[in-house]
C-alpha positions as CSV (number, residue, x, y, z in Angstrom):
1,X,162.9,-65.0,123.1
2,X,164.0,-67.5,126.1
3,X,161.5,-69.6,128.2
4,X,161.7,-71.5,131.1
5,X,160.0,-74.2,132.9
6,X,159.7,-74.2,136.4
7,X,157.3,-77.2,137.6
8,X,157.7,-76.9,141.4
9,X,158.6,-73.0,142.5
10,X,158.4,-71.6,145.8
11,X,158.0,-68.7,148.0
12,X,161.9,-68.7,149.5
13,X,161.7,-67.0,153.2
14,X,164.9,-66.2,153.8
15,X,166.1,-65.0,157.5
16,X,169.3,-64.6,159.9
17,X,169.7,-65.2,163.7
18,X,172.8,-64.6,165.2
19,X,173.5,-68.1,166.1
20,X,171.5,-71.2,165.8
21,X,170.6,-73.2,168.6
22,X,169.1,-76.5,167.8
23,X,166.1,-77.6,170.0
24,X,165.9,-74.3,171.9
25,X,163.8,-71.3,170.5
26,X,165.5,-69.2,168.4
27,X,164.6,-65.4,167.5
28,X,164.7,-64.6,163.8
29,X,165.6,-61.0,162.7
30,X,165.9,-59.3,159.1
31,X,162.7,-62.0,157.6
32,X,162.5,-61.2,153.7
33,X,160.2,-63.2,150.9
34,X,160.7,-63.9,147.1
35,X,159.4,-66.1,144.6
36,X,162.2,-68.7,143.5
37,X,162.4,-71.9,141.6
38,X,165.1,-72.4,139.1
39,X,163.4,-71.4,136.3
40,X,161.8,-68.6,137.6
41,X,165.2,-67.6,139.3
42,X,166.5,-67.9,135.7
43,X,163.7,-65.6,134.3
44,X,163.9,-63.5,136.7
45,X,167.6,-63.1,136.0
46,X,167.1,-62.7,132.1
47,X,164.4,-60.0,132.2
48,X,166.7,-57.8,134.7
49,X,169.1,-58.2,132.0
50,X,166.9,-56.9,129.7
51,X,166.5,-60.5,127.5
52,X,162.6,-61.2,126.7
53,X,161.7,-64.0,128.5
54,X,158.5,-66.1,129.7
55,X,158.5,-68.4,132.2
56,X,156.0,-71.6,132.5
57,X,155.2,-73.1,135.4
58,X,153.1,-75.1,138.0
59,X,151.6,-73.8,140.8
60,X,149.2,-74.9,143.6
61,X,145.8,-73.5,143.3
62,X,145.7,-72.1,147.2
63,X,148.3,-69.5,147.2
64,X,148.9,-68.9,143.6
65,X,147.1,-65.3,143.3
66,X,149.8,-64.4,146.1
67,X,152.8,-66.0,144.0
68,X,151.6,-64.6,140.6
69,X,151.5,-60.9,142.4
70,X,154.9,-61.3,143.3
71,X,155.9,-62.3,139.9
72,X,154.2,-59.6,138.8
73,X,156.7,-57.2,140.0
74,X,159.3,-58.6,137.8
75,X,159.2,-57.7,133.8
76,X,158.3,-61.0,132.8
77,X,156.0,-63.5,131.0
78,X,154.1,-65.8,133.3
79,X,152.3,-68.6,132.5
80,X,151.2,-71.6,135.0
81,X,149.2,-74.9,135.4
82,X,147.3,-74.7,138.3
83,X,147.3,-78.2,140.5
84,X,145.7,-79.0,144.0
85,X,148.0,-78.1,147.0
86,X,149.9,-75.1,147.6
87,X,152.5,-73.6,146.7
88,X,155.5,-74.9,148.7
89,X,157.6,-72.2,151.3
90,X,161.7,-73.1,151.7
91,X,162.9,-71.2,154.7
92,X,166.5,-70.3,154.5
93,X,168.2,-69.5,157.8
94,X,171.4,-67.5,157.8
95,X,173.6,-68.0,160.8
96,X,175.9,-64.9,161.3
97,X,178.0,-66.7,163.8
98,X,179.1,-69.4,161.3
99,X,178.4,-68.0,158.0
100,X,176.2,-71.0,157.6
101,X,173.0,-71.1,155.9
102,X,170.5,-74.0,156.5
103,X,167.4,-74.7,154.1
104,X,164.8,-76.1,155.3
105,X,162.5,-77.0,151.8
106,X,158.8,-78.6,151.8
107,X,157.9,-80.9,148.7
108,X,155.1,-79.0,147.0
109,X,152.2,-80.3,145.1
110,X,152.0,-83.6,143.4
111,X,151.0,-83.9,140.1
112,X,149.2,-86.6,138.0
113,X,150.2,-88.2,134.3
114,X,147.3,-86.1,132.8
115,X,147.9,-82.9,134.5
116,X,151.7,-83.5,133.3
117,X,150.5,-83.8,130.0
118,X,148.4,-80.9,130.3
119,X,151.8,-79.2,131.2
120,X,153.5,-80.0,128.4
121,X,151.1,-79.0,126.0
122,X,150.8,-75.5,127.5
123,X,154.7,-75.5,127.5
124,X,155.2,-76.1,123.7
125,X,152.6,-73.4,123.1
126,X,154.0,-70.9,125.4
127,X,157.9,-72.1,123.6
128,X,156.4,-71.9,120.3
129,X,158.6,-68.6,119.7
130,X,161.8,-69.0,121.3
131,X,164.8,-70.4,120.9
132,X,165.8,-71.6,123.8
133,X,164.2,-73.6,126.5
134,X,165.5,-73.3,129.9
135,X,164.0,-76.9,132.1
136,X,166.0,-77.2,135.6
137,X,164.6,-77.6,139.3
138,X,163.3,-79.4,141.5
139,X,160.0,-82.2,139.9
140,X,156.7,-82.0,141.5
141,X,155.8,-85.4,143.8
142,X,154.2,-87.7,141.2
143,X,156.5,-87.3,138.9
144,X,159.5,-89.8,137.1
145,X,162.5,-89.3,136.3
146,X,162.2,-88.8,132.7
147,X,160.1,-85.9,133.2
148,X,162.3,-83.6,131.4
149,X,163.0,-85.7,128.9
150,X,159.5,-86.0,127.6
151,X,159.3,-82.0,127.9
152,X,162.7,-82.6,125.8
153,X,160.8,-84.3,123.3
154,X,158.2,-82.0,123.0
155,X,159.9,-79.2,121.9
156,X,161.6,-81.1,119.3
157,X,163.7,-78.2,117.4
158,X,164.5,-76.0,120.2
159,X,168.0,-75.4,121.9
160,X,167.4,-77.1,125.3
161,X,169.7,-75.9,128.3
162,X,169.6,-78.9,131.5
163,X,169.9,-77.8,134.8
164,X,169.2,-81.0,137.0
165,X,170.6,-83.6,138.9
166,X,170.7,-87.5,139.6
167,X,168.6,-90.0,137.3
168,X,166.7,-86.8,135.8
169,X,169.5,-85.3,134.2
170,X,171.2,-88.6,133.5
171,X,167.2,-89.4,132.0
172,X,167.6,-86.0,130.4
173,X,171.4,-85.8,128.4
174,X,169.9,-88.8,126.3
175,X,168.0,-85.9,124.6
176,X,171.5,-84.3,123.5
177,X,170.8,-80.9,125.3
178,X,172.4,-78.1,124.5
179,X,174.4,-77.4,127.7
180,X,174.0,-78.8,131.3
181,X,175.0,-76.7,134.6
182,X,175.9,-79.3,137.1
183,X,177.4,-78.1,140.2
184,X,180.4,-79.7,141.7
185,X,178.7,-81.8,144.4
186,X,176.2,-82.8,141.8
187,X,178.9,-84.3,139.2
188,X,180.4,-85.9,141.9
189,X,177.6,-87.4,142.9
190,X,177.0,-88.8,139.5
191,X,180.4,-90.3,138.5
192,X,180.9,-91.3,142.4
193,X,184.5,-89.9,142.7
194,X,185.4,-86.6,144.3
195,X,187.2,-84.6,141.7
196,X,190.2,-82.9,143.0
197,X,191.4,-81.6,139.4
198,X,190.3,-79.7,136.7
199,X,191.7,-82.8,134.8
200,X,188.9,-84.3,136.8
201,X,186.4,-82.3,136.0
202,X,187.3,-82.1,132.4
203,X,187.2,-86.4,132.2
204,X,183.7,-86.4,134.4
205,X,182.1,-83.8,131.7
206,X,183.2,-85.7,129.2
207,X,182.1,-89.1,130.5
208,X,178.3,-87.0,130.4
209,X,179.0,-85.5,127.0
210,X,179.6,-89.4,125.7
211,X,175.8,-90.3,127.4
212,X,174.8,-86.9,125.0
213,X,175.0,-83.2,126.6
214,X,176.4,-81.2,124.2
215,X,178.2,-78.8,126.5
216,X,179.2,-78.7,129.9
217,X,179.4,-76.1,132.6
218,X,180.7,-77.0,135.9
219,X,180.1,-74.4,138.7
220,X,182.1,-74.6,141.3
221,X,181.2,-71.8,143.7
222,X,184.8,-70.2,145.6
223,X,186.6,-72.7,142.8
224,X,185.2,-70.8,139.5
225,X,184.0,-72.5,136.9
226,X,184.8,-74.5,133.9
227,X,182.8,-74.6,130.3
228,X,184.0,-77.7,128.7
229,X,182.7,-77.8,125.1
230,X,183.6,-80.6,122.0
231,X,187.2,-79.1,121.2
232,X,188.1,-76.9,124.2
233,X,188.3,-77.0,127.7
234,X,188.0,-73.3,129.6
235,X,188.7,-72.0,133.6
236,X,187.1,-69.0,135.0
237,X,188.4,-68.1,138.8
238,X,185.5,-66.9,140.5
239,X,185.7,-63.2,141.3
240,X,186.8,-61.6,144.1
241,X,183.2,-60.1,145.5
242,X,181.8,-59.5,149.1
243,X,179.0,-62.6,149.6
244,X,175.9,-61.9,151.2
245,X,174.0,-65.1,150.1
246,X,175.0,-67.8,147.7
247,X,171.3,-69.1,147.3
248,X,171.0,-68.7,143.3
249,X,173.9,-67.9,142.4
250,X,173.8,-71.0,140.0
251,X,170.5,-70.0,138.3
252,X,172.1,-66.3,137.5
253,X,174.7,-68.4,136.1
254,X,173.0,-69.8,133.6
255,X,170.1,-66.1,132.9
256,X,174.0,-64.6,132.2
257,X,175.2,-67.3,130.1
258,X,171.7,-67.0,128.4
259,X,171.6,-63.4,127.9
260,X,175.1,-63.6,126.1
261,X,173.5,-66.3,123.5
262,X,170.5,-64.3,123.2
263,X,172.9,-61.7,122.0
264,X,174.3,-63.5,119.7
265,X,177.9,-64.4,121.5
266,X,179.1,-67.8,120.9
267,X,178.7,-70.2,124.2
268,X,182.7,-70.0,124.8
269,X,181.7,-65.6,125.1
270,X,178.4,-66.1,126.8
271,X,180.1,-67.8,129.4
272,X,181.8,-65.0,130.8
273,X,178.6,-63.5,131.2
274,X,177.3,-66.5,133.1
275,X,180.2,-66.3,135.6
276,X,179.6,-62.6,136.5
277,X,175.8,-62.7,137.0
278,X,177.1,-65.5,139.3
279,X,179.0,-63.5,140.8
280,X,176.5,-60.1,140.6
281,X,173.6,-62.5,142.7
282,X,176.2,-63.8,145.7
283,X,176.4,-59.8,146.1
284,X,172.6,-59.4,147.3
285,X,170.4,-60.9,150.5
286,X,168.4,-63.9,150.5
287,X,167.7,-64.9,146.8
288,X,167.3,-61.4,145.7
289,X,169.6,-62.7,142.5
290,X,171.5,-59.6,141.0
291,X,171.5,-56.4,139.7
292,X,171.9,-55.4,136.6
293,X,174.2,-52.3,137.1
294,X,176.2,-54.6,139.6
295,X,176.5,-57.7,136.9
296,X,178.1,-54.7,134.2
297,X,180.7,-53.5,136.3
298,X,181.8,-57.5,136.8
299,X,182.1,-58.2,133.1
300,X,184.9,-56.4,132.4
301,X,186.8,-58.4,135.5
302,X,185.5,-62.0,134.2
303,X,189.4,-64.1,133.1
304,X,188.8,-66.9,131.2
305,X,192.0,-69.4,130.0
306,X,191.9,-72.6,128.1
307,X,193.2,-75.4,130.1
């Protein structure tokens, strides 16, 4: 059993035009909703893959009978605090003239230091079973930093997998997670160098393994990706697929790289699963994530080499 946390989710409107105009009225066509959030993305990902999962998450009291009927749909374990607000929309626009997509995200609900401690205590009942904890995304208003630290803390025991950014992952690797999924832009961001290399890249994860992650995976979108763990450093070109949308692609990352440890495969395995489920979600509109019949025919097509 997997669970993961999901404190701010959202209903992701995704839509195209064929070419944005800024201050003008533009016309949208082909206007599609899901539920998304990176843990629910995650969970979402996991139970298409057939992996038990439950997600845990916060949502605001106005519109959450219409996200939990969309959840529904999905083959899944939902649980949720319920706060004041609503749940927030992101609108995604797709611009088919540039290939461009631009997000356009609202905050979400703020939460309070009792209703997060309300959260945590529903999460480490909900976790109680699993063995891995899945906390990434995007914190309600309200909350600091260390947020996901002190869910860290909570589930004292339990293979923790990190998927954040800035001060709350730098908050967070003091908890020695299992692995972290920073992105490129995101590592750069927090060593304050653009890395050209995979030397780079390798020096940067370590510089993060030394402040306590156990394992690193850098994605790197058109670049591939590299797993970097305590003895070995691996590549994985990213696969040669046609892209609809990149919105997720990171979060199936991680539900593959999940699955495969769910089953058993050790991380430097599971990581080929990680990179096509990746791959399996660029394939599909909006954040419709992937298929699973799609993600078994990329598998067999995953190269991995230790650099």
């Amino acid at each position: 059993m997997i669970t993961t946390v999901c404190m701010n989710p959202s209903f992701d409107k995704t839509a195209s035009l064929e070419s944005l105009h800024p201050g003008e009225v533009n016309r949208l066509k082909d206007v599609r909703l899901d539920v998304g959030g990176k843990g629910l993305n995650v969970a979402i990902v996991l139970s298409r893959l057939n992996v038990p999962v439950g997600c845990v998450a916060c949502l605001g009291e106005s519109n959450a009978s219409n996200f939990e009927r969309l959840v529904r749909k999905e083959n899944l374990t939902f649980s949720s605090l319920t706060l004041p607000g609503e749940v927030r929309t992101n609108l995604k626009i797709f611009d088919e003239s540039s290939q461009m997509i631009t997000e356009l995200n609202e905050p979400g609900p703020t939460m309070t230091e009792e209703q997060l401690d309300a959260f945590i205590s529903l999460l480490k009942e909900k976790a109680a079973d699993s063995s891995y904890v899945v906390l990434g995304g995007r914190l309600p208003a309200g909350c600091k930093d260390d947020t996901y630290r002190r869910c860290m803390q909570a589930l004292d025991g339990k293979r923790i997998v990190l998927d954040s950014a800035g001060d709350s992952l730098l908050h967070g690797i003091k908890e020695k997670p299992y692995l972290i999924k920073p992105n490129l832009p995101e590592i750069e961001a927090i060593v304050r160098k653009e890395l050209k290399t995979l030397r780079g890249i390798r020096e940067a994860a370590l510089f993060l393994m030394d402040y306590g992650a156990q394992n690193v995976i850098v994605s790197m979108g058109k670049l591939g990706a590299v797993l970097i763990t305590g003895n070995k450093t691996l590549f994985a070109p990213a696969l040669s697929v046609e892209a609809r949308s990149t919105v997720g692609a990171g979060d199936a990352m991680i539900g593959g790289v999940m699955m495969g440890l769910d089953n058993g495969l050790p991380l430097e395995e599971a990581f080929r699963y990680g990179v096509a489920a990746g791959a399996a979600s660029v394939m599909t509109d909006g954040t419709g994530l992937l298929h699973k019949d799609e993600f078994d025919a990329l598998v067999p097509r995953v190269t991995v080499q230790e650099v």
